[in-house]
Backbone bond lengths (Angstrom), bond angles and torsions (degrees), N, CA, C in turn:
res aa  C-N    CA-C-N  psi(-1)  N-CA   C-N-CA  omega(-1)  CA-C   N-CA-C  phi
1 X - - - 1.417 - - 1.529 106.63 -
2 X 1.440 111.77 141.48 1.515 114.05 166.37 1.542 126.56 -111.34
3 X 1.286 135.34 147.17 1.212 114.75 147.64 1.238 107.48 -121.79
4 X 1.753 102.14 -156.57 1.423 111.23 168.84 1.579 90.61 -122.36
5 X 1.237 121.03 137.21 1.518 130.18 153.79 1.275 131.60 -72.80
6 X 1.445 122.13 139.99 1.166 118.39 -169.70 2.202 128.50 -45.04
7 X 1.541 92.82 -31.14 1.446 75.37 159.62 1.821 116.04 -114.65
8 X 1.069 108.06 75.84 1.556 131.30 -175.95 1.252 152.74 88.04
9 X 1.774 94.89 -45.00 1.429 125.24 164.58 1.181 123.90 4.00
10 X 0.902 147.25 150.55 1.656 145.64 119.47 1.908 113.91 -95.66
11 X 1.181 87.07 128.48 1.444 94.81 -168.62 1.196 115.06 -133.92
12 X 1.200 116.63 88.95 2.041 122.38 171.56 1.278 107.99 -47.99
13 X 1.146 135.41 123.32 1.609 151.56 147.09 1.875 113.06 -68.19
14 X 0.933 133.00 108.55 1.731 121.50 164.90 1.564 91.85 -96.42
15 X 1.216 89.41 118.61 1.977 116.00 166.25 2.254 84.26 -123.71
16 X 1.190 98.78 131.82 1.223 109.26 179.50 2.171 95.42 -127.12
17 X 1.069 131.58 90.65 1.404 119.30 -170.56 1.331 110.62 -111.38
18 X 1.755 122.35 123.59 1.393 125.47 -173.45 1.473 90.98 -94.86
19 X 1.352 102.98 148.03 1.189 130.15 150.74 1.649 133.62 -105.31
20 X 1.764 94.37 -46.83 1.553 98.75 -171.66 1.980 99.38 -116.11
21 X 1.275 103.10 45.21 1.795 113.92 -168.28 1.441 92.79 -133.99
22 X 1.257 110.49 140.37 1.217 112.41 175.18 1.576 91.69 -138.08
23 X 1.399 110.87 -174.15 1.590 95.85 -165.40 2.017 100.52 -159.13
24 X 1.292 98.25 100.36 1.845 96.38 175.32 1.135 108.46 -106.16
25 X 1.068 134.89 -153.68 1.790 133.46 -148.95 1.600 82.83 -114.70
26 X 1.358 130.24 115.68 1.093 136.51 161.77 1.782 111.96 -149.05
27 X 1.397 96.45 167.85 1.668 106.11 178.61 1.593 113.88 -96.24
28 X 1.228 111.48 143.78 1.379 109.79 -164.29 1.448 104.77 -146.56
29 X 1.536 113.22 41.66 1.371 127.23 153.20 1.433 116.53 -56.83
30 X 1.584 113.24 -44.39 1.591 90.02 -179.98 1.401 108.60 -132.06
31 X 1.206 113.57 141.26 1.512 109.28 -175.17 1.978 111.67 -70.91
32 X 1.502 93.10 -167.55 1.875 99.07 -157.76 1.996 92.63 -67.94
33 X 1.571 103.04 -28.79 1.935 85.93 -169.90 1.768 103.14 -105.39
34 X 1.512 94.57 42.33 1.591 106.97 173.02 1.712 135.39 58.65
35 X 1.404 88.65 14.84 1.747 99.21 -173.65 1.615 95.11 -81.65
36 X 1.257 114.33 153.30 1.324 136.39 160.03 1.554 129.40 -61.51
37 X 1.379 96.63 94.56 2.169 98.33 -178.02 1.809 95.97 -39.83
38 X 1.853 99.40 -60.62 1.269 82.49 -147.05 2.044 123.27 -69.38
39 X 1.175 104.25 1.14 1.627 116.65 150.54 1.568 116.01 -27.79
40 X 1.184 103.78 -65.21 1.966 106.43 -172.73 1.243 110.52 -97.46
41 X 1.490 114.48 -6.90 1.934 109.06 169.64 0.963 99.82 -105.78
42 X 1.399 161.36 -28.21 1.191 169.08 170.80 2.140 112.68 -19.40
43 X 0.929 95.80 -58.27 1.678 104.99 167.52 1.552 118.96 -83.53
44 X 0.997 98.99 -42.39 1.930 95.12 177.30 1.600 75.93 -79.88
45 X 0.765 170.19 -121.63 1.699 169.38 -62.81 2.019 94.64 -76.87
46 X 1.583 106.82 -63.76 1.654 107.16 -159.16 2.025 89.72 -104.44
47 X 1.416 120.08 37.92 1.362 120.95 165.29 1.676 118.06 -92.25
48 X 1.252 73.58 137.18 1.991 80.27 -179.95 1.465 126.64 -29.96
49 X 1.119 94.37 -24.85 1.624 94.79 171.66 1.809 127.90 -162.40
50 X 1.562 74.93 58.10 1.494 105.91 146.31 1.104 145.53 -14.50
51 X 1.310 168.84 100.75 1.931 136.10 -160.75 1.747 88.00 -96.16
52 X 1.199 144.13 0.78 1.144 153.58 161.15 1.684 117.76 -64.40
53 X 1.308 137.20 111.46 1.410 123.22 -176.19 1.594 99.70 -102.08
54 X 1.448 100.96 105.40 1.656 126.19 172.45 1.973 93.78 -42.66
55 X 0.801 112.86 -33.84 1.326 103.30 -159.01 1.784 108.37 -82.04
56 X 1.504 112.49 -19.81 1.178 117.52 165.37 1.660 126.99 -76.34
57 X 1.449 78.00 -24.90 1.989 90.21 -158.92 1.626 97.07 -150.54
58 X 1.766 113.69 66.00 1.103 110.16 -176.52 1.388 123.08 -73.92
59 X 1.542 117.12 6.87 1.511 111.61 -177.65 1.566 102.90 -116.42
60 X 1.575 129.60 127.23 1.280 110.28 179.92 1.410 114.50 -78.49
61 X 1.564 108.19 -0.99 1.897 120.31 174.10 2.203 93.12 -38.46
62 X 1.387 88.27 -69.09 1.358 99.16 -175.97 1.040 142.22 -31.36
63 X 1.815 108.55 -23.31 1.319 114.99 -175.25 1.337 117.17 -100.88
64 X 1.703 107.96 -6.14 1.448 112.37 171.71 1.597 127.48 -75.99
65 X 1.032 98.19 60.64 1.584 90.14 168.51 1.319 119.32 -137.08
66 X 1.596 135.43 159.81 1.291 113.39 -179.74 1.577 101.10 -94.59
67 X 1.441 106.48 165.34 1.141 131.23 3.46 1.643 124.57 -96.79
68 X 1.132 91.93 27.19 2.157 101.56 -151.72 2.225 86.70 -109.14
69 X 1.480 99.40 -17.06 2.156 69.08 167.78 1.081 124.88 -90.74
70 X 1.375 111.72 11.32 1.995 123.90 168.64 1.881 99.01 -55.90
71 X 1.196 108.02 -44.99 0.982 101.73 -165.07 1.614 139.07 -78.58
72 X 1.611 104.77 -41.21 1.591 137.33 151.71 1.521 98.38 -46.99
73 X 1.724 137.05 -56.69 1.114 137.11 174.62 1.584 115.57 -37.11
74 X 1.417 105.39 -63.10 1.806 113.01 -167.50 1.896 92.34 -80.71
75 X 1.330 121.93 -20.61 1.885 101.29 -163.51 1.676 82.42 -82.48
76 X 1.380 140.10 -13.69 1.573 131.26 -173.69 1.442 92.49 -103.86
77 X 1.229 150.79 -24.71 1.252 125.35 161.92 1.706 123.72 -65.18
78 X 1.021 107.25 -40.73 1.581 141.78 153.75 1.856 108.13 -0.68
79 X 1.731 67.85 -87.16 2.091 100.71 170.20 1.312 94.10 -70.55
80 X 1.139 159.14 -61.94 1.801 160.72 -177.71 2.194 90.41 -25.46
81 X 0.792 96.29 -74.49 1.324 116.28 -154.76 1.668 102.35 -57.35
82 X 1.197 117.76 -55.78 1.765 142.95 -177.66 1.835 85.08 -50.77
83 X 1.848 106.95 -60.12 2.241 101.39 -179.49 1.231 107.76 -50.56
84 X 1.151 147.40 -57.23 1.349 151.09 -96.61 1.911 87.01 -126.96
85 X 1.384 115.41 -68.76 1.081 121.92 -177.95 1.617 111.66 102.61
86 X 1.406 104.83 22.39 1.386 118.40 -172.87 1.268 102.42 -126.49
87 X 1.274 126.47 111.58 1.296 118.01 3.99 1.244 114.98 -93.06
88 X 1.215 135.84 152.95 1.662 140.18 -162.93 1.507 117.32 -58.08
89 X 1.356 122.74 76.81 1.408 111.41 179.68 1.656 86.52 -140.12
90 X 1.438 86.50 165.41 1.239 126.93 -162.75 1.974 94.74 -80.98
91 X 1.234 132.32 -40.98 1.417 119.64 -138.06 1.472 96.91 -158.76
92 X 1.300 146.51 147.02 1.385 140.45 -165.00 1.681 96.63 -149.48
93 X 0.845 109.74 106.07 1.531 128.66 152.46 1.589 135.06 -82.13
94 X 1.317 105.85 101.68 1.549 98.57 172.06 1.732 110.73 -94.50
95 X 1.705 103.73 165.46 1.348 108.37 160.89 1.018 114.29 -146.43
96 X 1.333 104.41 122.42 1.595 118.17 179.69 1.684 118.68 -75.30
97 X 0.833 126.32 -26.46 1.176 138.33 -178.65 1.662 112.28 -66.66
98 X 1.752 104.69 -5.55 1.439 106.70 -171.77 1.510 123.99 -111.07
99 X 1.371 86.10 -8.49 1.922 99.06 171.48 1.812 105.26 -128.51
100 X 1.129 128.21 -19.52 1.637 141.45 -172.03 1.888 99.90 -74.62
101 X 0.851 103.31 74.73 1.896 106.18 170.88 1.036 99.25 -32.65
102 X 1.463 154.32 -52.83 1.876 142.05 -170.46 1.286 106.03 -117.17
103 X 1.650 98.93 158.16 1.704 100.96 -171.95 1.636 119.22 -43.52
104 X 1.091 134.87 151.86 1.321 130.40 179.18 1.449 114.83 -73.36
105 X 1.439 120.03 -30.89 1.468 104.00 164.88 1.694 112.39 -77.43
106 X 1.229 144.98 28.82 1.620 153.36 143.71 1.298 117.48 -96.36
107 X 1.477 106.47 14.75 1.436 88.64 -168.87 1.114 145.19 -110.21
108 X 1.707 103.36 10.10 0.998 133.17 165.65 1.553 119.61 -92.51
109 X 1.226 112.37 -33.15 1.478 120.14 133.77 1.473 131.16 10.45
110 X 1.473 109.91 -48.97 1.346 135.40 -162.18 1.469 83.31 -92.12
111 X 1.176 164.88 -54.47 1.205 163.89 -101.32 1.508 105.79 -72.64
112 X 1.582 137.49 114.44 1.487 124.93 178.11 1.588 116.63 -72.31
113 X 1.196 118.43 64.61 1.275 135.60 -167.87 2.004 83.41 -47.56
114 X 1.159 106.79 -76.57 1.671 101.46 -162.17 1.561 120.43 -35.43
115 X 1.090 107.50 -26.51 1.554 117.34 176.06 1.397 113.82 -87.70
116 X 1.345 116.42 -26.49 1.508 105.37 -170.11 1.848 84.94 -165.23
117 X 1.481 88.86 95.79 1.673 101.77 176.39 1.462 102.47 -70.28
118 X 1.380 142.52 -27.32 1.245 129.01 159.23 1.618 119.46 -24.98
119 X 0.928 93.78 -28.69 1.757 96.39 -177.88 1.241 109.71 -85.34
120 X 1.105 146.19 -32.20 1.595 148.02 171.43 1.263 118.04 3.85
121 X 1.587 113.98 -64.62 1.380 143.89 -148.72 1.546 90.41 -80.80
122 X 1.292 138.40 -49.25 1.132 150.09 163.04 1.707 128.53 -32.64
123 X 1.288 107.08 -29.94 1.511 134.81 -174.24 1.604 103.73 -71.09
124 X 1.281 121.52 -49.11 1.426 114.87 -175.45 1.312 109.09 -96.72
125 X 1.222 149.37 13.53 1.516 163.37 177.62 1.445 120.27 -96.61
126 X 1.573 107.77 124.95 1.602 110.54 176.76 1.471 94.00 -76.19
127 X 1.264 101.12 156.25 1.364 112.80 163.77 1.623 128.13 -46.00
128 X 1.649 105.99 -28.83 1.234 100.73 -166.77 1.469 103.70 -94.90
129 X 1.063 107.36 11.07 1.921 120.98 162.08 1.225 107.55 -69.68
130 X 1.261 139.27 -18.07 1.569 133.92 -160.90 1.943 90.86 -97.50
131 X 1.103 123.32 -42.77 1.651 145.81 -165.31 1.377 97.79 -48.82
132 X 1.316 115.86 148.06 1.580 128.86 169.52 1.995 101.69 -88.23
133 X 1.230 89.40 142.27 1.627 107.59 -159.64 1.796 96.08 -38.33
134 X 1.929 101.94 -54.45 2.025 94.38 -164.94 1.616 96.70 -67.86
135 X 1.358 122.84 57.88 1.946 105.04 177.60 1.435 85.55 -137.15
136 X 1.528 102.27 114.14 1.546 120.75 160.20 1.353 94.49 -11.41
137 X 1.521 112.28 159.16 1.172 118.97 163.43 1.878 101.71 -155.08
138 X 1.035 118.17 46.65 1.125 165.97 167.54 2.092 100.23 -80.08
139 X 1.311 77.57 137.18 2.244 86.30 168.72 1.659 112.16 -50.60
140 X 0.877 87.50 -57.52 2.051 87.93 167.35 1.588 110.29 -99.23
141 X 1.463 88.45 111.50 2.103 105.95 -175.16 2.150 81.32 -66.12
142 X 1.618 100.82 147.84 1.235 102.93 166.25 1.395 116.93 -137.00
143 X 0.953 136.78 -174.78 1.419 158.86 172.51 1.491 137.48 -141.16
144 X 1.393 120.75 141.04 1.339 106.62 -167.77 1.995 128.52 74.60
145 X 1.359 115.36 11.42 1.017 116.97 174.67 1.531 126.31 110.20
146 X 1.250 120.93 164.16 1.976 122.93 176.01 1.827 84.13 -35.17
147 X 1.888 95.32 133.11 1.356 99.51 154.14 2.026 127.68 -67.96
């Protein structure tokens, strides 16, 4: 969704809202006709400026799982959109709170540590631990400046 803000702005909102999705601890490296996620996140993922801090979560293997790659997904479309300038707004707002079934600070929580102890480290971390320092850390992660 876009608007314009009262002093001019254009400002994309990502509200992503499931209805018929439900979401258990699974891997979501490859989609249902077998292509590779990490193919098209792979460069925005290890790019200079990332909203992702490589240094927390240097493998993007890691970030595929549900319910926590809803989120890495929309903060790189986020930054996608802010490079590109498509669509033309000024300011990019995500909200996690609109596709993430449990609070976002639990949500790593979910982590299938027994299956893939790589995830461990992940278990005691807010989400906004994964974020590069200039990324709001605010209920709506932003981009591009004061909403």
């Amino acid at each position: 969704m876009t608007y314009e803000a009262t002093d001019g702005r254009r400002v994309m909102l990502l509200v992503e809202t499931k209805y018929s999705e439900s979401y258990g601890v699974s891997y979501k490296r490859f989609r249902s006709d077998g292509s590779d996620r990490i193919a098209c996140y792979r460069d925005l993922y290890y790019s200079g400026n990332s909203p992702i801090d490589i240094t927390v979560v240097p493998e993007i293997e890691t970030m595929l799982f549900e319910p926590f790659y809803q989120l890495p997904r929309q903060q790189l479309l986020a930054t996608r959109v802010m490079e590109t300038g498509i669509p033309d707004v000024d300011h990019v707002l995500v909200d996690p709170e609109s596709f993430v079934p449990l609070p976002v600070e639990d949500l790593f929580k979910t982590a299938p540590v027994a299956a893939y102890p790589e995830l461990e480290p992940l278990g005691a971390l807010p989400f906004a631990a994964l974020l590069v320092p200039q990324v709001d850390q605010g209920p709506l992660q932003s981009w591009g400046g004061p909403p």
